[in-house]
N, C-alpha and C positions, 0 to 999 in steps of 0.2 A: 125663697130658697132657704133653707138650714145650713148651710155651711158653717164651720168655725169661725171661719175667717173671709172678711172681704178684702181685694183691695180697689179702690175707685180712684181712678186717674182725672180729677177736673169732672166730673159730672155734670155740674150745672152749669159751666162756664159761658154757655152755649145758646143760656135762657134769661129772658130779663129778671129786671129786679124783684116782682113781687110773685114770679112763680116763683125765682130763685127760693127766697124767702119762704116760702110753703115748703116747696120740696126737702128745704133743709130743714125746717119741724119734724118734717114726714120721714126722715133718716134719723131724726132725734130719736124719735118715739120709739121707731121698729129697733133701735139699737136700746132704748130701755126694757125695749118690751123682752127683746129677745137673749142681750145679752150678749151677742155674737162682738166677736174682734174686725175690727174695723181701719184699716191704713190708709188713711184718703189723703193726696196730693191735691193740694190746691194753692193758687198762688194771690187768691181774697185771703188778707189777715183776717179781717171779720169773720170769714167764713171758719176760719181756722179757729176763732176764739172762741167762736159760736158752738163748735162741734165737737171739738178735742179736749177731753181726759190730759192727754198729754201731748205737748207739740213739741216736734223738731224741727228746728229752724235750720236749714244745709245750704252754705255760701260756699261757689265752686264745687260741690262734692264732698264738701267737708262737713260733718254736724256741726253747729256751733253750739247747741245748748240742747237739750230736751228738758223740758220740765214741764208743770200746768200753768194754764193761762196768766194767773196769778203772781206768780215766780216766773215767765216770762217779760210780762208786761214791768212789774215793779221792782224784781232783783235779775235784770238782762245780765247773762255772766259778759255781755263784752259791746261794743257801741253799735257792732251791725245788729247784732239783737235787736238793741235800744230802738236804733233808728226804721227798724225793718215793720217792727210792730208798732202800730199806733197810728191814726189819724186826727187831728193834723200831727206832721212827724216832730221828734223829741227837738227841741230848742238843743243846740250845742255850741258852748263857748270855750273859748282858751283864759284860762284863770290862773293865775301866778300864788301860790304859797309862803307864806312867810311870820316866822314867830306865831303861830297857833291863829291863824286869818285867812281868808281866802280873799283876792283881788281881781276884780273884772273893769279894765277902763282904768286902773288907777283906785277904784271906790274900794267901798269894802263890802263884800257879799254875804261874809260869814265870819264869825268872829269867837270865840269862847265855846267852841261845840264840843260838847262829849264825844262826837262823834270823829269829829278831827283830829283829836287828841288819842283815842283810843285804835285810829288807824296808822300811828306812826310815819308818817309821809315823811319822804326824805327828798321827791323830785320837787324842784320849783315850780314848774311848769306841768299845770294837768288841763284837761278837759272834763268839764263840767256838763252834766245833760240835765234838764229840768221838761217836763212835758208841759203843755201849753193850761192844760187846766190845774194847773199848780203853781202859774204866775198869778199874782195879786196885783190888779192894777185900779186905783184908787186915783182921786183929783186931787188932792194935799198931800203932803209929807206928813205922818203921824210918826216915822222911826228913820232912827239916825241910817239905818241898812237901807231905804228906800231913796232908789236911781228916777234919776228924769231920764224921761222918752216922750214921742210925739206918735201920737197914731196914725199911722198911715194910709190902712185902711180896715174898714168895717165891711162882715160879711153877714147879712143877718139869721141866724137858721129857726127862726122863729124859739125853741124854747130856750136858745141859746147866743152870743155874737161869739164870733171869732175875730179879737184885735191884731193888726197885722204893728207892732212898735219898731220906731225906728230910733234906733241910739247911737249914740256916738261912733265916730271910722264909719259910719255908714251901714252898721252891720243893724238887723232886723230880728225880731223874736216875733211869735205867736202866743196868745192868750188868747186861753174859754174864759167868759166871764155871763152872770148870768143877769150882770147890770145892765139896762140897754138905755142908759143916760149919756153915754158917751158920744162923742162927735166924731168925724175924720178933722184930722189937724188939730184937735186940742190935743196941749201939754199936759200930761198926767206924770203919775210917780207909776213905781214899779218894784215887787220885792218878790224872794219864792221861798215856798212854804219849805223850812230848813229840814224838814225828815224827808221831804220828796224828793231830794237834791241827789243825783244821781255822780259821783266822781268815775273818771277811768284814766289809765295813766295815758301821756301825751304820746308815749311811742308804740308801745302794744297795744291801745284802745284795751284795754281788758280792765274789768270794773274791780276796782281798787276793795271794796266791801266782799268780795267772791273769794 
């Protein structure tokens, strides 16, 4: 068909994984080839990342964001963004502010940032998002910012493991890591890559950086 515009409601949703995965090439293509406007609902993020110029993300009816996968994924204007895109889902902590610091547990996560500094924070209490391939988890302590955890469990995806950490209160994080030395139940350290460090305020969830 030539039409301007499609709109496609879930298409594949219907089909397993690796026709899915074809047929969504085969929508790449005829939309390079053609050009044509394209509105596709689907409720696979993948599929979404895969496909869309531009997505909009709609919680209740409401847009929350549109932008490209990019500015989705790594500047979410708000926590259900955050949390909505991405597998495994974004790691989220309750972290305390104080004199130019950020505090999780008591430790210190973040300390001397440009980046802290040049967003004037005024609440003490925020929520911190870190994606799981953006935790660093290593067997020693090599930096004063690096927390003890125990790994919980190990998931192995062959080019990759997924560590499940379990830390202090009981509370649990995820990490990609593409070491595959590590054990279930050994003690390791743990730190996150300080540009990936995603802040949002504790009451509005909306991303403090936006």
């Amino acid at each position: 068909k030539h039409s301007k515009i499609f709109l496609l409601d879930e298409p594949l949703s219907n089909i397993d994984v690796q026709l899915r995965e074809k047929a969504r090439d085969e929508i790449q293509a005829l939309h390079e080839k053609n050009q044509q406007t394209i509105i596709y609902v689907t409720h696979d993020q993948l599929e979404a990342m895969a496909l869309g110029d531009r997505i909009a993300i709609i919680n209740d009816g409401i847009i929350q964001m549109i932008d490209t996968p990019d500015n989705i994924y790594n500047h979410p204007t708000n926590l259900f963004v955050a949390q909505f895109i991405g597998t495994p889902r974004i790691n989220t902590l309750d972290v305390s502010y104080d004199q130019g610091k950020l505090f999780f547990n008591d430790e210190v996560v973040l300390s001397n940032s440009k980046r802290l500094a040049e967003m004037n924070l005024t609440s003490k209490r925020l929520c911190l998002g870190i994606r799981p391939e953006h935790v660093i988890v290593k067997k020693e302590k090599t930096n004063l910012l690096d927390m003890s955890a125990q790994i919980e469990m190990i998931v192995d995806y062959g080019r990759y493991q997924q560590l499940t950490l379990s830390l202090k209160n009981n509370q649990v994080i995820k990490a990609i890591t593409n070491n595959n030395n590590f054990s279930s139940g050994e003690s390791v350290y743990f730190s996150f890559m300080e540009g990936k460090i995603l802040l949002f305020d504790y009451e509005t969830k909306a991303n403090l950086e936006n």
